[in-house]
MIDOSE-1310 file (N, C-alpha, C; in nm, 2 decimals, decimal comma, always signed):
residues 187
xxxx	+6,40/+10,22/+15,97/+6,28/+10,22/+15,89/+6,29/+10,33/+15,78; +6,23/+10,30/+15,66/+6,25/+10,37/+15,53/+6,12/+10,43/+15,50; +6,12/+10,56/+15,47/+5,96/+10,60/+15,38/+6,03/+10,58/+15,22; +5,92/+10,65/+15,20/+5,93/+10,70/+15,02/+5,82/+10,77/+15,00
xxxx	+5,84/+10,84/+14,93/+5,75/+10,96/+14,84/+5,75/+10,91/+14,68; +5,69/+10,90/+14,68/+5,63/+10,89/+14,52/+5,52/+10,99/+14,43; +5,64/+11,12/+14,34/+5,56/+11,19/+14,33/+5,53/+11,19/+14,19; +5,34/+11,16/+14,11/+5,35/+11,13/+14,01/+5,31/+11,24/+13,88
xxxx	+5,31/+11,22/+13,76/+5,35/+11,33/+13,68/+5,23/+11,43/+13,69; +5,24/+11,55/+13,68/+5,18/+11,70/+13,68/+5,20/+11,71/+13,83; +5,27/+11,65/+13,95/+5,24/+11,75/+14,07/+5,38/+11,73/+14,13; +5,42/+11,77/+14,25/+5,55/+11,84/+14,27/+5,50/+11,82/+14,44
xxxx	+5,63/+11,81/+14,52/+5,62/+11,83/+14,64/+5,72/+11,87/+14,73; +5,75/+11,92/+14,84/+5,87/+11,91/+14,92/+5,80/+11,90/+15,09; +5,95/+11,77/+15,13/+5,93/+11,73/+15,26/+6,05/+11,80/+15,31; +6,06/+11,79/+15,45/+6,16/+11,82/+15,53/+6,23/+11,68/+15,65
xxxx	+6,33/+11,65/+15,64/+6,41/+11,56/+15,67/+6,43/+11,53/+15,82; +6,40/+11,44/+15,85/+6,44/+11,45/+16,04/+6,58/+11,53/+16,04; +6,70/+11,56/+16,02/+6,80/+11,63/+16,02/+6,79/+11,79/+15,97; +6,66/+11,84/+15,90/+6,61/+11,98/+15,89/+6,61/+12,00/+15,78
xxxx	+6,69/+11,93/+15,66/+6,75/+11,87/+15,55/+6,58/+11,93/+15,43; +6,56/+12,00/+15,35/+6,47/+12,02/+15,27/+6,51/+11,94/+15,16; +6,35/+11,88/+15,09/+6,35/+11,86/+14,98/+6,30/+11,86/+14,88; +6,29/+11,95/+14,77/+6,18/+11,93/+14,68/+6,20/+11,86/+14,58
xxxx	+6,04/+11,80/+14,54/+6,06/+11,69/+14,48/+5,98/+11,72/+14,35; +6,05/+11,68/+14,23/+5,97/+11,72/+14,11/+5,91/+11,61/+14,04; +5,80/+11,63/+13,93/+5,73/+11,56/+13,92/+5,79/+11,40/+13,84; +5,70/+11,30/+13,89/+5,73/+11,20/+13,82/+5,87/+11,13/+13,90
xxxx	+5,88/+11,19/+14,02/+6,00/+11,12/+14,12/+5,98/+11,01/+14,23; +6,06/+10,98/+14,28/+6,05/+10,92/+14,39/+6,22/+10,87/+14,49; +6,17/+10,98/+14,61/+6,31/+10,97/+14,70/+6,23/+10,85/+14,81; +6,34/+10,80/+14,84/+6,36/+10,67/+14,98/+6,44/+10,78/+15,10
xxxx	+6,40/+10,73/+15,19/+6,49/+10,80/+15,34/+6,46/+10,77/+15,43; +6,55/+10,75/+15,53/+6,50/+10,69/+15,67/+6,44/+10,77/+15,73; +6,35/+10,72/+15,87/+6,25/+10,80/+15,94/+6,38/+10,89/+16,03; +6,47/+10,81/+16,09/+6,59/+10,93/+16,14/+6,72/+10,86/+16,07
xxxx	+6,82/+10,92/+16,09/+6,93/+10,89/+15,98/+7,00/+10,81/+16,09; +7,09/+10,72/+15,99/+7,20/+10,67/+16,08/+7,30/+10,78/+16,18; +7,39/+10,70/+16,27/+7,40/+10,78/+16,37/+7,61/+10,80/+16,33; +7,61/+10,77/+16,18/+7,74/+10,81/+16,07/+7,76/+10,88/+15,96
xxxx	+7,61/+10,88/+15,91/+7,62/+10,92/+15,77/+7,46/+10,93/+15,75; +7,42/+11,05/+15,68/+7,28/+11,10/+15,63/+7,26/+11,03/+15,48; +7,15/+10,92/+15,47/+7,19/+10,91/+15,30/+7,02/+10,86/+15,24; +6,97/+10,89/+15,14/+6,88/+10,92/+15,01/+6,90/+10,83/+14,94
xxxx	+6,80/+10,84/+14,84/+6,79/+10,78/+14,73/+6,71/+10,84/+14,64; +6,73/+10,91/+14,53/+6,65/+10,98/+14,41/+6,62/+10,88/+14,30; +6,49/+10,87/+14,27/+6,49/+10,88/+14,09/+6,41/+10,95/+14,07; +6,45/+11,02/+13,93/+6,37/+11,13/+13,91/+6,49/+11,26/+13,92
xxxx	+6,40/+11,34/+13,99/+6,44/+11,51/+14,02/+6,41/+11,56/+14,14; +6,52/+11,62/+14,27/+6,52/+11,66/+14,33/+6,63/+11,79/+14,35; +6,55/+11,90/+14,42/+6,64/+12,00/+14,49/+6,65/+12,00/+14,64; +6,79/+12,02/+14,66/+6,75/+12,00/+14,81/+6,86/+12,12/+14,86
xxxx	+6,83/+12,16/+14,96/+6,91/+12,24/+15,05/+6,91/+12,19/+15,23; +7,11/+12,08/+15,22/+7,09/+11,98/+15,29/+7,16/+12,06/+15,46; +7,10/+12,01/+15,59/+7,10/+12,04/+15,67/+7,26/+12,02/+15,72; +7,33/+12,12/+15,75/+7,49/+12,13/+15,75/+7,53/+12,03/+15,88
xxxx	+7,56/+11,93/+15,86/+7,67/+11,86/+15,96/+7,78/+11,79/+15,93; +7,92/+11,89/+15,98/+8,05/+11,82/+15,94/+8,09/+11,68/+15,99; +7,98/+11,62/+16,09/+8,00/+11,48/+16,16/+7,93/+11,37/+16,06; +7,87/+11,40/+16,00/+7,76/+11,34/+15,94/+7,80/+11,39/+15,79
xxxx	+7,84/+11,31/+15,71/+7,77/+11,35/+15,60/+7,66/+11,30/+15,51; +7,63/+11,39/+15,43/+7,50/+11,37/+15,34/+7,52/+11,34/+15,21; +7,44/+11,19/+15,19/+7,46/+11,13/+15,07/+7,35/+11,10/+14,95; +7,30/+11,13/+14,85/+7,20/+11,12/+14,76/+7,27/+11,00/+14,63
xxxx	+7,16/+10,86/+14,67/+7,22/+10,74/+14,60/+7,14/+10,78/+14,46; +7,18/+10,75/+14,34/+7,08/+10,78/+14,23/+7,16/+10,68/+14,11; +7,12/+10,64/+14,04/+7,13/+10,59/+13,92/+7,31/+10,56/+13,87; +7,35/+10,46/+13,97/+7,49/+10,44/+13,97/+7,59/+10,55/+13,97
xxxx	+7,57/+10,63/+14,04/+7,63/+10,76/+14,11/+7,61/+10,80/+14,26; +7,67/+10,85/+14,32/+7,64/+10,90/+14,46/+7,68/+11,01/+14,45; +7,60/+11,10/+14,57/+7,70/+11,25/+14,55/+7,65/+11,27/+14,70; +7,78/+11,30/+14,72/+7,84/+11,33/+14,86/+7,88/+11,49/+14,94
xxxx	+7,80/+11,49/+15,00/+7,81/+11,65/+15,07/+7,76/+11,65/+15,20; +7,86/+11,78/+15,26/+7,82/+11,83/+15,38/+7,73/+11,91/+15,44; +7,67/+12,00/+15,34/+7,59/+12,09/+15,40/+7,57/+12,22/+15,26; +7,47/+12,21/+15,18/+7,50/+12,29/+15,04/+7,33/+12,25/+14,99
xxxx	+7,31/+12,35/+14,89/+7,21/+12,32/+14,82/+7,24/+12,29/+14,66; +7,16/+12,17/+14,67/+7,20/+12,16/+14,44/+7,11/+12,07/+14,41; +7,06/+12,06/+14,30/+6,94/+12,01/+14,21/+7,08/+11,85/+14,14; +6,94/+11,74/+14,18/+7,02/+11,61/+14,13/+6,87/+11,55/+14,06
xxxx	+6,93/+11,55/+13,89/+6,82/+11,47/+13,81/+6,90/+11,35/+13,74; +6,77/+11,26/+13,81/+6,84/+11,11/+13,73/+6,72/+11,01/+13,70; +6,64/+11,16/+13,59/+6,52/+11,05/+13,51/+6,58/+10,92/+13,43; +6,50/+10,85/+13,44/+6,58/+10,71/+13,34/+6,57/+10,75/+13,25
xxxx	+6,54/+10,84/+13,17/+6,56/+10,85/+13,00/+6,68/+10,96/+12,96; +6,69/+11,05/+13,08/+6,78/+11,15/+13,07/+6,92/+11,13/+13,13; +7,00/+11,19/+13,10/+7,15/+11,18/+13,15/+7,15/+11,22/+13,28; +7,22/+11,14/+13,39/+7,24/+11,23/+13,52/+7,28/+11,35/+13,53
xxxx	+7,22/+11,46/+13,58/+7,29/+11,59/+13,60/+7,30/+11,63/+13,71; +7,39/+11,71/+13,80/+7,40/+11,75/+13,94/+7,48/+11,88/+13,94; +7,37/+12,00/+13,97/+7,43/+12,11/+13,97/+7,40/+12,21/+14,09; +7,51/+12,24/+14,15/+7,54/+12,32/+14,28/+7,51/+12,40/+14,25
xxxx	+7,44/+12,46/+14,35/+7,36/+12,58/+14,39/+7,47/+12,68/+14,49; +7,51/+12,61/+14,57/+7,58/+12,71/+14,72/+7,63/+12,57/+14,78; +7,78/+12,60/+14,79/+7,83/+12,51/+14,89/+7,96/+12,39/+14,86; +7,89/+12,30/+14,81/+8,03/+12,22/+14,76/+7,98/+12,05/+14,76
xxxx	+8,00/+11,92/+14,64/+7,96/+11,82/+14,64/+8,08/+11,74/+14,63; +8,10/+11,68/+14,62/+8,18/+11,58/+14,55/+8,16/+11,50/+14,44; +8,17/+11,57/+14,26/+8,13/+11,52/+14,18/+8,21/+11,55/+14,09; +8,28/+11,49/+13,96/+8,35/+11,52/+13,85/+8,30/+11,53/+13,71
xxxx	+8,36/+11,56/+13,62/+8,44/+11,74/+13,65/+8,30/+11,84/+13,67; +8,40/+11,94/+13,74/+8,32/+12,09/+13,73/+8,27/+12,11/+13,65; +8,23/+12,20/+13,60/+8,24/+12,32/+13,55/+8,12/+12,41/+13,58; +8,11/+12,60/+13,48/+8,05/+12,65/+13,55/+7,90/+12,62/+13,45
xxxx	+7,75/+12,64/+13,53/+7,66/+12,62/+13,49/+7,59/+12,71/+13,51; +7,48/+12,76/+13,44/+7,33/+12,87/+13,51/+7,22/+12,80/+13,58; +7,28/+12,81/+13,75/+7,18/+12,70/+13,80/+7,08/+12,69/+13,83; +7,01/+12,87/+13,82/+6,86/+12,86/+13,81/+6,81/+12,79/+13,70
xxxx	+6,85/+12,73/+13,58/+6,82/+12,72/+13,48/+6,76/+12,57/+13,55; +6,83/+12,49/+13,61/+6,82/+12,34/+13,64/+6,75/+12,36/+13,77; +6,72/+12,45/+13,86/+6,65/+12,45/+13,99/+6,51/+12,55/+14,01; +6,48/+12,58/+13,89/+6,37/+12,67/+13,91/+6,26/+12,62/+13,89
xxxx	+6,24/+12,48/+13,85/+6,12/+12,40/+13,84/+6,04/+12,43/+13,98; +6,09/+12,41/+14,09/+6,04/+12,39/+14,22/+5,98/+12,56/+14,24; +6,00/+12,70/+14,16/+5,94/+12,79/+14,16/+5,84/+12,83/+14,06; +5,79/+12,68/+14,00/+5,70/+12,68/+13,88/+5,76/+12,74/+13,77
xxxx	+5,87/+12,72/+13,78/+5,89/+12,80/+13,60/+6,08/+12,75/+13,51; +6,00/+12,76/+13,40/+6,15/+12,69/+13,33/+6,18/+12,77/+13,26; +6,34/+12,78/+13,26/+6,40/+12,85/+13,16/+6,47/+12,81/+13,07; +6,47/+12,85/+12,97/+6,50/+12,78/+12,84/+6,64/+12,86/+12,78
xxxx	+6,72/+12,81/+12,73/+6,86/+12,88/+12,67/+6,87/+12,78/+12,54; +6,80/+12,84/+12,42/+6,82/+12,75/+12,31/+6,80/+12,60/+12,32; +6,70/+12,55/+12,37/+6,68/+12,43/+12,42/+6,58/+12,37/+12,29; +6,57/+12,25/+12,27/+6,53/+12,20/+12,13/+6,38/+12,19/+12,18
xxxx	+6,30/+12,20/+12,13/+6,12/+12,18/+12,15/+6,14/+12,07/+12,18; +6,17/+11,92/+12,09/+6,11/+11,83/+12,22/+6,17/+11,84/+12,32; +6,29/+11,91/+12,34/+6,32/+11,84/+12,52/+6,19/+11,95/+12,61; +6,18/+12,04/+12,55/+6,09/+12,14/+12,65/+5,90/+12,09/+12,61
xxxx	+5,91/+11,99/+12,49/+5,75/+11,96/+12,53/+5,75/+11,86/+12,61; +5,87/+11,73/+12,58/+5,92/+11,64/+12,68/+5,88/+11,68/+12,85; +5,92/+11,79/+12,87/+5,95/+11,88/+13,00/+5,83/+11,90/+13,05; +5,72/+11,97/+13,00/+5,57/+12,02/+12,99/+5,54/+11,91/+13,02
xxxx	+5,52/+11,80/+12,92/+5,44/+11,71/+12,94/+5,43/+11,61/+13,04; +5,56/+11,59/+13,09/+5,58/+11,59/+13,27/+5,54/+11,65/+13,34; +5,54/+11,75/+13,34/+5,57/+11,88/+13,46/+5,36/+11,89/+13,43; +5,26/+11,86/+13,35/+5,13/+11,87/+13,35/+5,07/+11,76/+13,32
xxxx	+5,15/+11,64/+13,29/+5,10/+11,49/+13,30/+4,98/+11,48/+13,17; +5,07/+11,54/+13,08/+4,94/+11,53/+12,94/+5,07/+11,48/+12,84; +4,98/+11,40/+12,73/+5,04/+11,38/+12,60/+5,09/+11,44/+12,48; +5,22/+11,48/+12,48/+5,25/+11,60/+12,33/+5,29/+11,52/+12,23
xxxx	+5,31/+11,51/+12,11/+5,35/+11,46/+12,04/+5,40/+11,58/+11,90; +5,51/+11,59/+11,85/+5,58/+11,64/+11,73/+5,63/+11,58/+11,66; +5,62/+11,67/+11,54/+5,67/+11,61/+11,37/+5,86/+11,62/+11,45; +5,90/+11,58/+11,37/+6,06/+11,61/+11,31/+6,12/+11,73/+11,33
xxxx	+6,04/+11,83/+11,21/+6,05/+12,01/+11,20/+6,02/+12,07/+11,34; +5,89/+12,00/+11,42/+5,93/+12,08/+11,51/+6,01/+12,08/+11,63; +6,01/+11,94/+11,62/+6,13/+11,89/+11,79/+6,26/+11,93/+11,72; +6,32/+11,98/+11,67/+6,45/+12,02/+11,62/+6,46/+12,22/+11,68
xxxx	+6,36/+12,26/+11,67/+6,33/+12,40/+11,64/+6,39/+12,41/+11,81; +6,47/+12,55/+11,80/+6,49/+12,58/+11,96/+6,45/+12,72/+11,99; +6,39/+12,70/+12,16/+6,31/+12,81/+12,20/+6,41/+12,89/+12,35; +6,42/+12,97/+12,35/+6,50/+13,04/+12,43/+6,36/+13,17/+12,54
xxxx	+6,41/+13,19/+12,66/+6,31/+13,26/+12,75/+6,22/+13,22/+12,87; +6,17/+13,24/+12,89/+6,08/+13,16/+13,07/+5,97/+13,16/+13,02; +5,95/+12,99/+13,08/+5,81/+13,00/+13,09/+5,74/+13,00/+13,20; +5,62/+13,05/+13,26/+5,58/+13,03/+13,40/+5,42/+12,92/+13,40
xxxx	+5,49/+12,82/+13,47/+5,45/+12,67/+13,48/+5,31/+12,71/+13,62; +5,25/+12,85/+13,60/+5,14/+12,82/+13,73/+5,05/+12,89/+13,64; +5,11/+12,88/+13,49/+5,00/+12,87/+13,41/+4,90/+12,80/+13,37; +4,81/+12,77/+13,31/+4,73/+12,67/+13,23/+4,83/+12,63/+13,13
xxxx	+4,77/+12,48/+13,11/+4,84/+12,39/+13,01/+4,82/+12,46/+12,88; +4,71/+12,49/+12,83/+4,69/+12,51/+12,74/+4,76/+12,67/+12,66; +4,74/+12,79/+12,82/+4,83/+12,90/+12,82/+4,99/+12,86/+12,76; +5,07/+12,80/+12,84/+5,21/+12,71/+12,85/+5,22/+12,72/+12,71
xxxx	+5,13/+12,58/+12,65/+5,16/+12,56/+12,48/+5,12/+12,66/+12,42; +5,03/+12,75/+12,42/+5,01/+12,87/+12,30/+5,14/+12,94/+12,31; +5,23/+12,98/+12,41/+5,34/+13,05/+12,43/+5,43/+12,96/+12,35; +5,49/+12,84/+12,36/+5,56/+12,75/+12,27/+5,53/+12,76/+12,14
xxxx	+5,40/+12,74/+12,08/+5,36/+12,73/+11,97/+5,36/+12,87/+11,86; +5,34/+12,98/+11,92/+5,37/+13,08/+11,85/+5,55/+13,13/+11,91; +5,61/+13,11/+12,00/+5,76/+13,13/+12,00/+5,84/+13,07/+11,88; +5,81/+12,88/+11,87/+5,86/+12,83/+11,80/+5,78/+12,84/+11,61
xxxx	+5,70/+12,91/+11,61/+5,60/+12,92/+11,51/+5,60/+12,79/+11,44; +5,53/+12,75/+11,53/+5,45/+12,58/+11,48/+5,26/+12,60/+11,51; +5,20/+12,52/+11,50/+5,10/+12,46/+11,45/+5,05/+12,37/+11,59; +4,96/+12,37/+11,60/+4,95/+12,33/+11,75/+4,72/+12,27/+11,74
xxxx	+4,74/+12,15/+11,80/+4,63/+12,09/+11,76/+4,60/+11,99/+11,89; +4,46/+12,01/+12,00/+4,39/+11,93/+12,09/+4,37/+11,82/+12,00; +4,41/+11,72/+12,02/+4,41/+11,59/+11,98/+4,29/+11,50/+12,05; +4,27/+11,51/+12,18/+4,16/+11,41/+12,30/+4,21/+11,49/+12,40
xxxx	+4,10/+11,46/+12,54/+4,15/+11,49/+12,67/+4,27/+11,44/+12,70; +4,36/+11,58/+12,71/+4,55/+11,61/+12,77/+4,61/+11,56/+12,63; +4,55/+11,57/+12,56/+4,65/+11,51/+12,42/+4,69/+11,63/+12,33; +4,83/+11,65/+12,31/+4,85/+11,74/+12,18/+4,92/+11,71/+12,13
xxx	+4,90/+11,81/+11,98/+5,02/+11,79/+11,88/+5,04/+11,88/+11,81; +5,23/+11,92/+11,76/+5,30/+12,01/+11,73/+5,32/+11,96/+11,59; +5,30/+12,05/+11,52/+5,35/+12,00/+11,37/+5,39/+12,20/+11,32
C-alpha cells in the first residue's frame, strides 16, 4: 500500500518513514512511499524538493525515484530537487549516494530551506523571486533589469512576505510594487 503527501506552495512539511527514515518536504512537492517498505529494498518517489536523513540499513537499500534518475543509498543525509522547471540536483550532506560526477558543493546552501532560510551566493533575482514565490505561494513578477541583477547573503523565510521582499528590493536596488492580493512586481 502507497501514501503520498502533497505539499502545496507557501507550506513545507516533514514525515518520518516506517524504517525511522526522516523527511522533509519542501513546498510545492509531492513524495509516494509505502506504508512499510519491501522486505529488499527501501524506495520513494520525489517531485519537487526533499531533504532527508535516511534510516541506515546495509541489508536494505534506500532508493529516491525522481524525474528519470534514481539515487541510491544506504544510510546518509542529502537534499534531492527535481522541480519540473528546474534541473535535477542532489547534494550530500553526510554519508555517500550513488550519483555522477561529484563534485564539492555548499550544502547548506541547497538544504536550509527546511530551517526557513535561503542562502544566496550571487544568485540572479529571478531565480531567488522564483524561490520566494514558492516558498510564500504569491505572484512576483520582473522587468529584464531586474531578474539579471545578483543578490548574495541569507534570507530568513519566518519572516513576512512583505519583510522578505523589502530586503530583496533594497539589496538588489530595484523598485518594488503591491500589485493585488500576493501579487508583486520588481522593476
Amino acid at each position: 500500500k502507497f501514501n503520498q503527501v502533497i505539499v502545496p506552495k507557501g507550506k513545507r512539511t516533514h514525515l518520518i518513514l516506517s524504517d525511522g527514515t526522516k523527511i522533509y518536504v519542501n513546498s510545492a512537492s509531492r513524495v509516494i512511499y509505502p506504508t512499510v517498505f519491501a522486505a529488499d529494498k527501501r524506495m520513494i518517489a520525489v517531485e519537487g524538493e526533499a531533504y532527508l536523513e535516511v534510516a541506515h540499513n546495509a541489508e536494505k537499500p534506500f532508493i529516491v525515484k525522481t524525474k528519470g534518475i534514481d539515487v541510491r543509498v544506504l544510510g546518509t543525509s542529502f537534499n534531492v530537487n527535481a522541480y519540473e522547471q528546474d534541473n535535477i540536483s542532489v547534494v550530500l550532506v553526510e554519508g555517500r549516494v550513488e550519483i555522477n560526477p561529484e563534485k564539492q558543493v555548499n550544502t547548506l546552501k541547497y538544504t536550509c530551506w527546511k530551517d526557513n532560510i535561503m542562502l544566496l551566493e550571487k544568485e540572479k533575482v529571478a531565480e531567488v523571486l522564483d524561490k520566494v514565490a514558492r516558498y510564500y505561494d504569491v505572484s512576483i513578477q520582473y522587468d529584464k533589469d531586474a531578474a539579471s541583477r545578483r543578490l548574495s547573503g541569507k534570507l530568513n523565510l519566518c519572516d513576512s512576505i512583505e519583510s522578505v521582499l523589502d530586503i530583496i528590493k533594497v539589496s538588489a536596488s530595484l523598485q518594488m510594487e503591491k500589485t493585488g492580493d500576493n501579487k508583486y512586481r520588481f522593476y
